[in-house]
Each structure stands twice: as structure tokens, then as C-alpha cells.
N, C-alpha and C positions, 0 to 999 in steps of 0.2 A: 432781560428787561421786565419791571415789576412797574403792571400799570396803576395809577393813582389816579383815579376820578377828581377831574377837576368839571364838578356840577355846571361853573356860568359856562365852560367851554361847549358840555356833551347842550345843555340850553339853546348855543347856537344852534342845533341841528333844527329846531323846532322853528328857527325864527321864520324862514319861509310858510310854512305851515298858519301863523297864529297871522301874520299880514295877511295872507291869501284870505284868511277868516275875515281878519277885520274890515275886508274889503268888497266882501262879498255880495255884496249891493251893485256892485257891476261885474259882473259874471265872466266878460272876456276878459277888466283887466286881473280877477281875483284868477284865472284859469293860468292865464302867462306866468305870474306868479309863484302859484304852486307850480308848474310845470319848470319855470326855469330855477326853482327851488330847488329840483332834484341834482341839476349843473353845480347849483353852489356846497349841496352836501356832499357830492363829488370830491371837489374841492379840498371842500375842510376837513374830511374826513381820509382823501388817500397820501394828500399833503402832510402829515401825521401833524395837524394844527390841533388835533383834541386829544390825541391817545398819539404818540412816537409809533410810527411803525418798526416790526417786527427788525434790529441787527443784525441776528443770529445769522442772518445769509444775507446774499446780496441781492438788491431788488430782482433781478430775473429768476433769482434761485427760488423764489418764493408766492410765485404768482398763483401757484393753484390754493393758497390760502381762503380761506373765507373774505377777509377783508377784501382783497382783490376779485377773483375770479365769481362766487358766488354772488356777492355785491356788486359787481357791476352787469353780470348778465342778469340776473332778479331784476333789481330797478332799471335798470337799464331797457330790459324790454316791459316793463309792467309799468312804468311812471313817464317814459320817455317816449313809446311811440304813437302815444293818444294825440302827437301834432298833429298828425294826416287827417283823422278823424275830427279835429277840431274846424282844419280849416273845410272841409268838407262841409261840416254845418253851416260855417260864412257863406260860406256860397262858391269853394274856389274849387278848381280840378289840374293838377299839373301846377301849383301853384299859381294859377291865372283865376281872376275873376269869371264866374259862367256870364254875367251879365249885372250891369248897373242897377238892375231894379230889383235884384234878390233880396227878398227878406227872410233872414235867419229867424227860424221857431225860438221866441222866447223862452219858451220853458224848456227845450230839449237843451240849449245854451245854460240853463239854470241849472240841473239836473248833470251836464256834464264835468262844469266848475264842481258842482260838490264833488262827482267820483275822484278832480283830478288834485280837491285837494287831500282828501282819503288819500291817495294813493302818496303823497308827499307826505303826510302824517305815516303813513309806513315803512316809509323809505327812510323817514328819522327814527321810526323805530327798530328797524332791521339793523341800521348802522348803528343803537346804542346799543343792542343785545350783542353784535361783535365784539363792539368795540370794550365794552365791559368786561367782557373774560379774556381780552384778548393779550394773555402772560404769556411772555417767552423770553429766553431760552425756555424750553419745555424737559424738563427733569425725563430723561430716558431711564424705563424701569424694563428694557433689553434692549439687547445690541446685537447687529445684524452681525453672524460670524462668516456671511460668503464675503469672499478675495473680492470677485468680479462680481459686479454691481449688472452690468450689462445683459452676461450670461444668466442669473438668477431671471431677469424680466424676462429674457427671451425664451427660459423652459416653463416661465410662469404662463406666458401668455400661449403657448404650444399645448398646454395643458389643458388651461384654464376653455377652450376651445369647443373640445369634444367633450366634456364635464359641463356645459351648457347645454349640447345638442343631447346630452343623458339625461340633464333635468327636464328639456322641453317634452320627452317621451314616455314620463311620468305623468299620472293625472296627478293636477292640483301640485305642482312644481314649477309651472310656468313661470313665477315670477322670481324665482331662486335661475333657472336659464338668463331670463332677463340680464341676472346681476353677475353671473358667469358671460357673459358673452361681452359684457360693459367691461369689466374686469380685462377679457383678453384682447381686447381693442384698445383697452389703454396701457396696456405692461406693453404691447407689441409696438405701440406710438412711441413710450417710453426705451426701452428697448431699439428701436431704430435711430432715435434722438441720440442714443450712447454708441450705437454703430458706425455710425457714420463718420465724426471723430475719429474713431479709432482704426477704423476702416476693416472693419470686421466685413468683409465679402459675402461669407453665406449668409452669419445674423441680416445684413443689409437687405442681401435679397428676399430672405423668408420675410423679413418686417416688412419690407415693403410690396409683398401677393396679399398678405393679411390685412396692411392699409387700405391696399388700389380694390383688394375685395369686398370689403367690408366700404368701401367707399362707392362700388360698383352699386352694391345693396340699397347705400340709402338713396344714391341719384335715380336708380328707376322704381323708387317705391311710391314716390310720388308726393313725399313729402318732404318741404326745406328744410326743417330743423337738422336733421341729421347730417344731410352735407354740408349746413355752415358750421356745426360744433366739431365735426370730422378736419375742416383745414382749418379750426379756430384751436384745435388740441394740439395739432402738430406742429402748428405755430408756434404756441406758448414753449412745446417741450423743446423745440429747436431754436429757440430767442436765447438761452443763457450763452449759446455756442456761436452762433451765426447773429448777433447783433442787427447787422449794417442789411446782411441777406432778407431776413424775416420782415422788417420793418419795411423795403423796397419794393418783398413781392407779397407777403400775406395778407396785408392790409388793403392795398389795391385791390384782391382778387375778391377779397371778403364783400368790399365796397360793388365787385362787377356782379358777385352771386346776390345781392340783395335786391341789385338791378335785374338781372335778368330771370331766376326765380321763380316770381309771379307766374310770369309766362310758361317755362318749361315745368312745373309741375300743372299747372292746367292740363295742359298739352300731351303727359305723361298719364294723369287721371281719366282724361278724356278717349285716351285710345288703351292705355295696358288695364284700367280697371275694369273694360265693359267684355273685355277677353275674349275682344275682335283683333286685336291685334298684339303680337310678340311684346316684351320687352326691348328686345334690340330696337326691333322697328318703332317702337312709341319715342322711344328713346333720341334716335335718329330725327324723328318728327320735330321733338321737343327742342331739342338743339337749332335745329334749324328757326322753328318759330320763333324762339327767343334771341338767337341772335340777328336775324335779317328785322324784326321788328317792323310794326308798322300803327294805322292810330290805333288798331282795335288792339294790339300789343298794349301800348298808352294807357288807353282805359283800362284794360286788366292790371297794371302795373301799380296804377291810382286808386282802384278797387281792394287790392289786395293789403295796401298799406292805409287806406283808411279803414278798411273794415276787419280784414284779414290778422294783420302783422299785430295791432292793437288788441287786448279785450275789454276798450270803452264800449262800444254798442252793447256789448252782453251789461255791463257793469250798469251801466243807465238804468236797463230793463230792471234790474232788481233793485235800484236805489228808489225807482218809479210807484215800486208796489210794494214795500218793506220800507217803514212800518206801515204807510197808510192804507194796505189792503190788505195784508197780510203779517202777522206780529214777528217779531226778533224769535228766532230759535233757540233761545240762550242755551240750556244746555245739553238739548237735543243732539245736535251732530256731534257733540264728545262723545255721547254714548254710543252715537251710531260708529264711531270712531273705533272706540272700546272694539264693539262685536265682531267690526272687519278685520282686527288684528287676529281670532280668534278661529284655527284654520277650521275648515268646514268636517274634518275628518270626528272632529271631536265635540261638533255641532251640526247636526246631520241638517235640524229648521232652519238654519240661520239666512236670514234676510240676506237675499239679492243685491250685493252693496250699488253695483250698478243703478237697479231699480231706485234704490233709497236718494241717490245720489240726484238723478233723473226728476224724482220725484217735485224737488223744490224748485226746478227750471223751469216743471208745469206750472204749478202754483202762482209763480212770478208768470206765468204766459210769455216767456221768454221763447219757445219754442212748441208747437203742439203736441201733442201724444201721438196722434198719429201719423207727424213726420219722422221719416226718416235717418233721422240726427240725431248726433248725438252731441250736447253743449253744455257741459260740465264745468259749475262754475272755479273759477283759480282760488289760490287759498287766501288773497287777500278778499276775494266777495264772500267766501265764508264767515271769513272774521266779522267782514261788518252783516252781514246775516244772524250771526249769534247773536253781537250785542252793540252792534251797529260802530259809533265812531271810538267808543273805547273798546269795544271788540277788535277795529282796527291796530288799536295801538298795542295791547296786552298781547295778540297772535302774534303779531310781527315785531315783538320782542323776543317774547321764548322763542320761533324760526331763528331769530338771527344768534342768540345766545344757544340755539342745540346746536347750528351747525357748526358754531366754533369751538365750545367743550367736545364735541364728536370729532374733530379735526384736531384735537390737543389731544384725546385718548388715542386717534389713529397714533400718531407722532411716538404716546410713551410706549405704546404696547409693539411697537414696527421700528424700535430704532431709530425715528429720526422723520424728517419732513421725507427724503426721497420713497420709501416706501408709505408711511403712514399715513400721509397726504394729499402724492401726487397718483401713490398708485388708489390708494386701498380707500380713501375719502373720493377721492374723485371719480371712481369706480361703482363702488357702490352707491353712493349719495347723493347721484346725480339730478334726483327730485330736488335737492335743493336751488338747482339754478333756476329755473320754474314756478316751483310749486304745482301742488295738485289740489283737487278737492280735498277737502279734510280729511274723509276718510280715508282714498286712496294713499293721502302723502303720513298719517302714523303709521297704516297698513305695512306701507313700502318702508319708511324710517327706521321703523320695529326690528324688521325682520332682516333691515342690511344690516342692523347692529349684531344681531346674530350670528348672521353670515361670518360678518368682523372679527367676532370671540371663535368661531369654528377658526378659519381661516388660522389665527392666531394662535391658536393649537394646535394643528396641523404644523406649524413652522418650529415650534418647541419640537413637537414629537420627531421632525425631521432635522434636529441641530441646526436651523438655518437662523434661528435666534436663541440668545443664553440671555438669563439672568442677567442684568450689570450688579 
């Protein structure tokens, strides 16, 4: 498939964007707007109304693509969950009115509509950097020579394991572990997804201590992301096989983990962080609080999805004081950019990227110096930090156009979408569903590309790919 840019199509994406503008004189209905703009870009863009999606496989075969998986958790959490926080401002909690006589802050109402139509202006920009490069069939320049497809994931991820716990005990390696440990969590997901099937017994049980452990991990760490991207991966890799199964149970549970969440990490932070009490036992705690529920359950539930699940309140704070207190960074944090990539062994002064990071959150009064916290803006309030609303558009073009060229190089240099993709993009490049602060996410982007070209020579040097 050879995409052809049809310009008034990729236009549609923008049309929510320039209404929400034009409209902007009333802030609630300019806010619904952009935000239900993100639904229609949805839309037109997975419906393959602007650009045909990808043949070459069959929609399940193909979900860890950019188009799909990237794109819809990126927007999806960055332009989507500012509803809570919206209505919060109205006045409501639980969906209910607090009281008739609430009057919503004008200008914090003002101030939100702009971020939420930013964030729809990115959201069209993200899905035209895709969707631009997004050619396939993908010309393979190797080809996988293992038989068993299954076997290779499962010595990959057995491997890939203890070559994590070797980087983490390195100084100045940590973030190379990071991308070994992401790695064997997803060959080992992938890998039991092909087990099962086949009904390979030992592969099934080893993939499955490496899931339930690696899952153990993130439920008593105390934070959600990792247990919803944990049954949100093994979902995806078990949807091509199990259709009717996956759609029945992982969606409902996804739906109960959002629900209940809130609650059980509080509850987890609150007893295993202060290291009065076990794991097990916070654990136990946690479970219990979140599923007996009660109002004060309620309120944290409401807390955490208007303030928590969202990064509108952070985003206001900085659209608040940028420009009118504080000037556009234009091209300030590229450089700071630059130096993070640049490892400290072979720059002994090199700026504190944390600190540098931190730095602009003071400035904005986002957060104090002398709290505690740490509130690191996402990579779409950088962009508009740099050069405000076409800072927005220019960032979250190139985002959406690297992660796709980077998912089409996975592809030719790995044989194919099953490796190049699902394992070795997905694996590595997980900043992309996210984003980070700017500097953290070239930092990290850099150096999985690296990773990628090792990786990739390693499989030469080992015949597990040839030439085509």
C-alpha cells in the first residue's frame, strides 16, 4: 500500500481545531468542541477515511502499529481525559451538580478551553505525522531464519531478563535495564500469546510466572499505569487468536481497573511507601478498600480522574504564566535536549537534566522548590512552552512521524511486523505512548534507537536473521 496525500482529507483533521477556535468566545461550548474533536479524529483517521489502513495483515495482526496502539493511548489519555476536570470546574462531583448556586471561575474556564484546544490541535498533528509516512507493505531488508517463531520469543524474553538486572548494577546503565526489562515482558507476553495456541506446557507456564510476576511488581508498586498497560498488552497479543474471549473479558476488566485503581493505589502508597508495613499486607489492604468501597472511596475515585488521570491542572498552570510572565523557550530545551542525550561519562559537568527539567515548573509556580514533588511537564506542554501554539503543531508532527519511520525501520531491519513492531518497537519505544518531558523523551528515543542497531546485530551475528 503506497500512501497518496490527499491534502482536503488530512484538512479534515484540523476541522475540530479551527471551530473550537472560532468559537472561542464561549469557552464551555469552544471546550466540548475541541474535546469531542478528538472522537471525530478517531474516527476518520482509524476508519482509513484519510490514508487506507495498513492490508498487509489482518486488523488484529497489526494493532501494535503506531496508527493504532500509539495513537490511541497518546490522545486518548492526553486530549480525552480532561472531561473529569472539566466538569469539576462546573461545579459537579460524581457527575452530579455540588449545588445550584455554584459559580464556575471565568477565567480558569478560559484558560482550560485554550489547553483543551492545544491538545486537539496535537492530536491532528500527531495523526498527520502517522499518517504521512505511513507506506506499507514495508520492503524487508532481512528475514527471520528461526522455524519457530514462539521458541525464539521465549529464549528472547528468558534472556533478555537477567541482561536487565546486569545493566541495573552498572552505574549510569539504568536506563539501558529499563529497556531490557520492557523488552523481556513483552517477548514473554508475546511468547505466551503463541503458547497457548499451540499448547506448548512448559513455554505456557514459564510465560505465565514472568507475566503474574512482572504483574505482581506493578500492582504493589503503587502505581496504575503499569497494571493497566500489563492486561492492556496481553490483551492486544491474544485478540488475533481469541477474538470473542479477549473482547468479553479484557475490556470489562480494563473498565473495573480504572474503577477501582484510585482507591487501591492510595491505599498501597499509603501503607507500603512509609515502610510500616509489608507489601503483602498493603496489598491485602488495598484490595479490600477498593473493592468494599465507600463515599470516601467516591471521593478519591473523583479526585483522581479529575486531577490525577488528566494533565489539564498542570497544563493551565503553564498556559497561565507563558507568555504573560514568563517568555516562550524557543530553543532552549532543544539544546537542553541535545546535552541529556549526551552520557555523563564523557561529560563529567553536565547539567542535572532532572534539575533543568524541574527548573521551568518553578518558574511557571506550578509547583514549589521546596515541595516535595516532582511534576514534570508532558511533551505536549513543552512544545507549546517552546513556541507556544505552533510549537504545539511542529512537536506533535515530528512525535507522530518518528514513531512511525521507527516502527517501518523496526519492520525492515527484524523481518517483518512480528518481531520489528510488536516486539522490538513496542519494547523499546514505549515513551511513545506517553510522552515525556522533552528532554527525558530524545534522551530515552536516542538511545532505544541504539539499543535497536545493537539488538539487530547481535541477531546477524547469531543467523537468527540473513540478508533477503
Amino acid at each position: 500500500m503506497s500512501t497518496k496525500v490527499n491534502v482536503k482529507r488530512f484538512l479534515a483533521l484540523y476541522l475540530p481545531w479551527g471551530l473550537a477556535t472560532l468559537l472561542q468566545s464561549d469557552p464551555v461550548l469552544s471546550y466540548f468542541i475541541a474535546w469531542a474533536g478528538s472522537f471525530f479524529i478517531f474516527f476518520i483517521t482509524l476508519s482509513g477515511w484519510i490514508v487506507p489502513l495498513p492490508t498487509d495483515l489482518s486488523l488484529g495482526g497489526q494493532l501494535m502499529r503506531p496508527i493504532f496502539l500509539v495513537h490511541i493511548i497518546f490522545a486518548g489519555y492526553t486530549c480525552c481525559t480532561s472531561i473529569f476536570y472539566f466538569f469539576d470546574l462546573l461545579g459537579y462531583q460524581q457527575f452530579s451538580r455540588i449545588n445550584d448556586y455554584y459559580l464556575p471561575n471565568a477565567e480558569n474556564l478560559r484558560i482550560t478551553s485554550e489547553c483543551q484546544r492545544y491538545y486537539c490541535l496535537g492530536h491532528a498533528a500527531l495523526a498527520s505525522g502517522i499518517l504521512c509516512f505511513m507506506k506499507y507493505p514495508v520492503k524487508h531488508k532481512y528475514i527471520l531464519r528461526s522455524e519457530d517463531i514462539s521458541n525464539l520469543l521465549f529464549y528472547f524474553a528468558i534472556i533478555a531478563l537477567p541482561v536487565s538486572v546486569l545493566f541495573l548494577k552498572i552505574p549510569g546503565l539504568a536506563q539501558f535495564a529499563n529497556q531490557f526489562s520492557s523488552l523481556s515482558f513483552i517477548a514473554g507476553t508475546l511468547a505466551l500469546a503463541f503458547a497457548i495456541p499451540k499448547r506448548k506446557v512448559i513455554n505456557t507456564i514459564i510465560c505465565l510466572i514472568l507475566f503474574f510476576s512482572n504483574f505482581y511488581s506493578a500492582l504493589t508498586s503503587g502505581f496504575k499505569e503499569p497494571i493497566i498497560l500489563s492486561v492492556l498488552i496481553l490483551g492486544v497479543f491474544l485478540y488475533p487468536n481469541y477474538k470473542k474471549i479477549v473482547l468479553a473479558t479484557f475490556i470489562p476488566a480494563l473498565l473495573a481497573l480504572f474503577i477501582l485503581l484510585p482507591t487501591f493505589a492510595n491505599v498501597i502508597r499509603a501503607n507500603s511507601w512509609t515502610g510500616d508495613t509489608s507489601a503483602d499486607e498493603a496489598t491485602q489492604l488495598a484490595l479490600d478498600a477498593a473493592i468494599k468501597g465507600d463515599e470516601q472511596t467516591n471521593d478519591t475515585n473523583w479526585s483522581f480522574f479529575a486531577y490525577r488521570l488528566s494533565e489539564m491542572d498542570m497544563f493551565t498552570k503553564f498556559v497561565a504564566t507563558t507568555p504573560s510572565k514568563n517568555d516562550y523557550y524557543h530553543e532552549v530545551l532543544l539544546k537542553q535536549s541535545l546535552w541529556a542525550v549526551i552520557p555523563r561519562l564523557f561529560w563529567s559537568g553536565k547539567p542535572n537534566t532532572e534539575d533543568l527539567v524541574m527548573q521551568r515548573v518553578y518558574d511557571a509556580e506550578v509547583v514549589s522548590p521546596y515541595a516535595k514533588v516532582s511534576a514534570k511537564p508532558a511533551f505536549i506542554v513543552d512544545a507549546y512552552l517552546s513556541f507556544g501554539g505552533a510549537g504545539v503543531w511542529l512537536f506533535m508532527f515530528i512525535y507522530g512521524a518518528a514513531a512511525q519511520l521507527i516502527s517501518l525501520k523496526a519492520e525492515q531491519l527484524f523481518g517483518g511486523y512480528l518481531l520489528g513492531t510488536a516486539l522490538i518497537f513496542t519494547g523499546l519505544f514505549q515513551s511513545f505512548w506517553r510522552g515525556l518531558s522533552l528532554e527525558f523523551f530524545i534522551n530515552t528515543i536516542f538511545w532505544s534507537y541504539v539499543s535497536m542497531l545493537i539488538i539487530h546485530r547481535i541477531f546477524i551475528s547469531k543467523k537468527i536473521l540473513e540478508a533477503d
